[in-house]
N, C-alpha and C positions, 0 to 999 in steps of 0.2 A: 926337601932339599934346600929349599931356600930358607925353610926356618932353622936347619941344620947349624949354616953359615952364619946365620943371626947370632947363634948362640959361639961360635968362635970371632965373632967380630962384635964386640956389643954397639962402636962406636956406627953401625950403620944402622942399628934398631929404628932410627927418627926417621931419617928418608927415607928407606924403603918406608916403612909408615904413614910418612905424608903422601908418599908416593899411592899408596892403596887408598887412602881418604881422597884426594884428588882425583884419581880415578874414577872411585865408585860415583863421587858428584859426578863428573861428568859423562857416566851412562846413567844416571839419574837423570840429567836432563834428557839424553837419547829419549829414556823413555818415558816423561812427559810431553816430547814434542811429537810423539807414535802417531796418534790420528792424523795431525797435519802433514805426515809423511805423505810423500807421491810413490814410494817404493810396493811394489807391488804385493809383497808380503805383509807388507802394513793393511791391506784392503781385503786379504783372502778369507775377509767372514768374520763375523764378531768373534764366534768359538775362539778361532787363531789368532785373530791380533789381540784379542784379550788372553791366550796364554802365552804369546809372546813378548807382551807389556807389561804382564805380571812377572814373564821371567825374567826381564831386565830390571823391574825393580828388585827381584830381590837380589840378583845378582850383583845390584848395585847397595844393595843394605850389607848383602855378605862384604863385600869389600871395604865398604866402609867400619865396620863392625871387626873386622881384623884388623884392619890398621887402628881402632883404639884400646883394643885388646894388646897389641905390640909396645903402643903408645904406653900403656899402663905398665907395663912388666917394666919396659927402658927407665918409666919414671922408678917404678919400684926400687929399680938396680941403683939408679944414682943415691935413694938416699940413705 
């Protein structure tokens, strides 16, 4: 839906875009700072908080990795 709109608006391709790049950084750091969490889920077992660390990283590579896939089309369009 949202890429939908992207494509009838092109002029909001960039923000929303940085908008996804910023974000994903900043669950990137979530899930760098994982161990030193006091949240109780952070502690419930290597297994769990290593596939919970793992899926904030990648969730945070997905996010980042579409916004420069956006990034690249918006450049594509302008030139």
């Amino acid at each position: 839906m949202i890429l939908g709109k992207l494509q009838q608006y092109p002029e909001k391709r960039i923000p929303v875009a940085m908008a996804l790049v910023t974000t994903g950084l900043m669950i990137l750091i979530v899930g760098t700072v994982w161990p030193a969490h006091s949240l109780p889920i952070a502690h419930s077992g290597t297994d769990w908080g290593d596939f919970f660390r793992g899926f904030v990283f990648g969730f945070a590579i997905v996010l980042e990795l579409s916004g420069l896939v956006i990034l690249a089309a918006a450049k594509r369009k302008q030139l």
